[in-house]
N, C-alpha and C positions, 0 to 999 in steps of 0.2 A: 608470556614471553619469558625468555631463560637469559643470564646477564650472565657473562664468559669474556674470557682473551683470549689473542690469538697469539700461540707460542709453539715452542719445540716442545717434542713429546719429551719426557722422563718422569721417573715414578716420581721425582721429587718436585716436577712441574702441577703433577696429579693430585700430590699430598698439600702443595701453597695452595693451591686453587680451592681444595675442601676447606683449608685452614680458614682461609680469608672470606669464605662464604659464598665463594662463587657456584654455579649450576651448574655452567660448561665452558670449553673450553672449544676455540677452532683449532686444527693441529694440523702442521706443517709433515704431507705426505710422508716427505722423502727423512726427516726425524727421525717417525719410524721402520721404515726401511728404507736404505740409501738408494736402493734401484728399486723405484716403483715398476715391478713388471711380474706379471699372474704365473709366479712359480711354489713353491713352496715354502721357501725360507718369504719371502712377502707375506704369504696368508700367515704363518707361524709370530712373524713378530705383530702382525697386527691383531692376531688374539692374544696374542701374552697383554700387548696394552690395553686391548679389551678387558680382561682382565683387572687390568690395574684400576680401572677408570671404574669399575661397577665394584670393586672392593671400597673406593672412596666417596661413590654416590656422587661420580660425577660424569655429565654426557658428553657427545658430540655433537656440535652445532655445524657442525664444517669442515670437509676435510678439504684443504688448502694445496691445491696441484697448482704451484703459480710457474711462470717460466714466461717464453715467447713463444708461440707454437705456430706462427706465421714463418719468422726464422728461419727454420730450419725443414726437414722432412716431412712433407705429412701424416706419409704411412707411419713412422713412427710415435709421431704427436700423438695419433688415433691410439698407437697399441698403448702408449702411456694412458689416456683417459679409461680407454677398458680397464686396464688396471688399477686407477684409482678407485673405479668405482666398485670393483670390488671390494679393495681396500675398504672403502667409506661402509658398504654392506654390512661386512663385518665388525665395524667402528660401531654401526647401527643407528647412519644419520643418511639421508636422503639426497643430501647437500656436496655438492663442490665446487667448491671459488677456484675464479682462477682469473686468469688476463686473457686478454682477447689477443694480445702482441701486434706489431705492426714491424713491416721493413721500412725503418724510419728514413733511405736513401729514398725511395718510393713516394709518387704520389698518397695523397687521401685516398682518391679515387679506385687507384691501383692495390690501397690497401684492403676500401670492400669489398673489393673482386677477390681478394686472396685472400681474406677474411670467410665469403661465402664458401670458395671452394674447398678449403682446411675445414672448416666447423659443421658445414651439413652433414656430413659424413659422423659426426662424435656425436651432435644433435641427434642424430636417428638408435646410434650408443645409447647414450644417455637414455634414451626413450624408452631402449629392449631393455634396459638396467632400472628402470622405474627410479633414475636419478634429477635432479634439477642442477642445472650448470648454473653458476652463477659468478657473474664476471662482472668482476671489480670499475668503478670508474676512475681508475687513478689516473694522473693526465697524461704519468710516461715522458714527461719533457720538465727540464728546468735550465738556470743557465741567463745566457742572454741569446739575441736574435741574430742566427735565425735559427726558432727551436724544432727540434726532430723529435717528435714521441716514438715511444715504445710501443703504445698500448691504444690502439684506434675506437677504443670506445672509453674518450675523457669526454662529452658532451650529450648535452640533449637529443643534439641534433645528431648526431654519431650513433646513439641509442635505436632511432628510428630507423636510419637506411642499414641496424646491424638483424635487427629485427624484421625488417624488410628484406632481407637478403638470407635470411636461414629462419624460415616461418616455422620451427618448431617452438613448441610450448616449455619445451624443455630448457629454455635457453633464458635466462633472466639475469639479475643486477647482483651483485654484491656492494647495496647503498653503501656510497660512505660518503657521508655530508662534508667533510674536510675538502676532498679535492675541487667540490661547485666554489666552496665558498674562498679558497684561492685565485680562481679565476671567473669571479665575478655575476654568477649562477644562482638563483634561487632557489636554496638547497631544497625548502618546502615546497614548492609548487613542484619541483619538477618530481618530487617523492611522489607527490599525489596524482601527478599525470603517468607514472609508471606503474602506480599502484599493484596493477597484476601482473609485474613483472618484477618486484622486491624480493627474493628468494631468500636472502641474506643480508644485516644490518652490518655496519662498522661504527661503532663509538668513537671517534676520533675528532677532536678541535682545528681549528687554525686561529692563531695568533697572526693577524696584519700588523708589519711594524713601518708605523708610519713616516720615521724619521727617513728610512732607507726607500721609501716609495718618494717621498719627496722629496730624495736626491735622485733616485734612478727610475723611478718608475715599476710598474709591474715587473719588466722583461731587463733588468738588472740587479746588482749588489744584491741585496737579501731580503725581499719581500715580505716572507712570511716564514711561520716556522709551525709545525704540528705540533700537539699541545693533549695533553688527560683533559677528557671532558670537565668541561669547567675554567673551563683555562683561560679562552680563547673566543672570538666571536660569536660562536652558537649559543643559542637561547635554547638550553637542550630539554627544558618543561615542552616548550612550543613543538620542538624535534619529535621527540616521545607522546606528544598529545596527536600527534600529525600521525606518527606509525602505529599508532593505537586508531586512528581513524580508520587508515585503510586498512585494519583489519587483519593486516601482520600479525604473527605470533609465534616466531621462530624467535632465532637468536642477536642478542643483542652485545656485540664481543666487542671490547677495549683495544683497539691497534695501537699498545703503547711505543711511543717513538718520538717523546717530549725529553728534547734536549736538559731541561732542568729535573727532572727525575731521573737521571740515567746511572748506570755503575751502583755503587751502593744503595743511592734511593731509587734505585727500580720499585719495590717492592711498595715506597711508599706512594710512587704515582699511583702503582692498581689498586691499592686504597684508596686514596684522594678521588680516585675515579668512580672507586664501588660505592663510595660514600655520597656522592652525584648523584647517579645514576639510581641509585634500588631503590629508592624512595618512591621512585617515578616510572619505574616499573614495576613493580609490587609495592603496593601503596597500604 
């Protein structure tokens, strides 16, 4: 496995990540080109960064096309995934996360039907692109009730009827233990029941804070808060020992967005984090 974060592309993003010892990095599409769309200036800045990244000895775990693709257009949704995945080609990673979206006015139900008929069409992309989708389980809602998600695959059970409804192989998880263990999920079991369906890792904690759960509950005031591995609830030996089980051996990238590192100490949360983490992945 390769331990990386997931950030905006720049040579200076390229140069910390060598600096700090990291292998890879996930990189936010549209970073390096503002219009992900298969023309010229596209493929041009994605080899300039290509570039950067094999000047520094450092890879790509990820390229990160996140948005709502439920939303809006399909045809277009579809022409942006082609173009990621060239992008990604040229990156020279197999990978691309993204969100599944949802029309949060909409049922559930309504949304895996429009879920199915947006993604089969990218799923069979993907396929002619020798890419893996991999799509995040973030929950897409927060707030109080009654909550509306974004992103119709925050659940186990959301997992099943998404895979059940676009039966390509192509099509799997971008894990991130953070979002189960907010709303009350067994981050490891349900890792090891997707097992062949992990494409992509997130290192990311959750901190429960308990004073504001015992005034309001999960579904008010302020729950929980995301946290540098280590932080926060996860027992990330156990984490790491579990994704080492199923045999995983992609990338393992730091989603930092721990309110107590932020601004100045950014730089020392993805320490605090790399200092977690390498131990227990290269041991």
């Amino acid at each position: 496995m390769k331990l990386g974060y997931l950030c905006r592309y720049s040579r200076e993003e390229v140069a910390r990540a060598a600096r700090l010892g990291f292998d890879c990095l996930e990189l936010q599409a549209g970073s390096i080109c503002k219009e992900v769309k298969p023309n010229l200036k596209m493929r041009s800045a994605a080899k300039e960064a290509r570039a950067v990244l094999d000047d520094y000895g450092v890879s790509v775990s990820a390229l990160a096309h996140y948005g709502n693709p439920l939303a809006g257009d399909a045809k277009a949704a579809l022409a942006g995934y082609k173009a990621a995945f060239g992008m990604a080609g040229i990156l020279g990673t197999d990978t691309v996360a993204t969100l599944a979206g949802s029309r949060p006015e909409e049922s559930t139900e309504d949304n895996v039907k429009r879920f199915a008929r947006v993604f089969r069409p990218i799923a069979r992309a993907a396929e002619r692109a020798g890419v893996k989708l991999a799509v995040e389980n973030w929950t897409g809602f927060g707030g109080e009730l009654p909550l509306k998600s974004v992103n119709v695959a925050r659940s186990p059970a959301l997992w099943r009827r998404m895979f059940e409804a676009v039966p390509s192989e192509a099509l799997g998880l971008e894990f991130d233990p953070s979002h189960l263990v907010r709303i009350g999920v067994d981050h490891i079991a349900a890792l090891k029941a997707f097992a062949d369906r992990v494409y992509h890792v997130h290192a990311k904690d959750t901190e429960l804070l308990y004073d504001s759960i015992a005034e309001h509950g999960y579904y008010g005031g302020r729950p929980f808060r995301y946290r540098i591995p280590g932080y926060g609830q996860i027992d990330w030996a156990e984490f790491i020992s579990a994704v080492v089980e199923i045999g995983y051996d992609g990338g393992v990238v730091i989603e930092h967005e721990d309110p107590v590192f932020s601004g100045e100490r950014f730089e020392e949360g993805l320490v605090r984090g790399y200092d977690v983490l390498r131990p227990l992945i290269q041991p």
